[in-house]
C-alpha positions in Angstrom: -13.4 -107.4 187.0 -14.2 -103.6 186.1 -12.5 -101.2 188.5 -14.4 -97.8 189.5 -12.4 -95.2 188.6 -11.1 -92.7 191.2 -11.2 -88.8 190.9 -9.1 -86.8 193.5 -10.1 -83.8 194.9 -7.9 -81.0 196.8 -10.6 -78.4 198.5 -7.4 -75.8 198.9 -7.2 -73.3 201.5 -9.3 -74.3 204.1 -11.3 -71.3 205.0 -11.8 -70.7 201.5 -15.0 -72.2 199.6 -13.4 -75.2 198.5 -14.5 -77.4 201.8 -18.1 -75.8 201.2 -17.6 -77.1 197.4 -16.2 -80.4 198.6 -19.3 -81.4 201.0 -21.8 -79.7 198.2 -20.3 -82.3 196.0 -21.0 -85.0 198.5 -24.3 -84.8 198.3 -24.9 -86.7 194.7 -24.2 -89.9 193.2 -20.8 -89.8 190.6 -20.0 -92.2 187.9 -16.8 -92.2 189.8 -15.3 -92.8 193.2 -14.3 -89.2 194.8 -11.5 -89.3 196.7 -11.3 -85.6 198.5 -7.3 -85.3 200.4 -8.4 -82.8 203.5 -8.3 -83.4 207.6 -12.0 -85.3 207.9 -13.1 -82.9 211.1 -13.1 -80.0 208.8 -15.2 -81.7 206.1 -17.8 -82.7 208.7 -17.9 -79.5 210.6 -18.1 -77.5 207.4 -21.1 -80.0 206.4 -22.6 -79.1 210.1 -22.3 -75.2 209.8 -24.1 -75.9 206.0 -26.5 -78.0 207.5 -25.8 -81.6 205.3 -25.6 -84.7 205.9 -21.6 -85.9 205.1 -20.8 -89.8 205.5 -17.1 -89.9 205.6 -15.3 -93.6 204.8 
């Protein structure tokens, strides 16, 4: 059985860019699983006020 590896990401200060860079990230296919440790209402209105799509799980 391969396993996918998992990357964690920590977007930082929340009203910094780092949520921005987060759901930018998002937006492609990785080689790896991302794994992004921030409260999930901030992620998806950040992805609102940018205007992309963000499918959380």
């Amino acid at each position: 059985m391969v396993k996918t590896q998992r990357v964690v990401i920590t977007p930082g200060e929340p009203a910094g860019i780092g949520p921005d860079l987060v759901v930018q990230l998002a937006q492609r296919e990785w080689p790896v699983e991302l794994v992004v440790c921030a409260d999930a209402t901030l992620l998806t209105d950040r992805a609102a006020m940018l205007g992309l799509p963000l499918t959380l799980r």
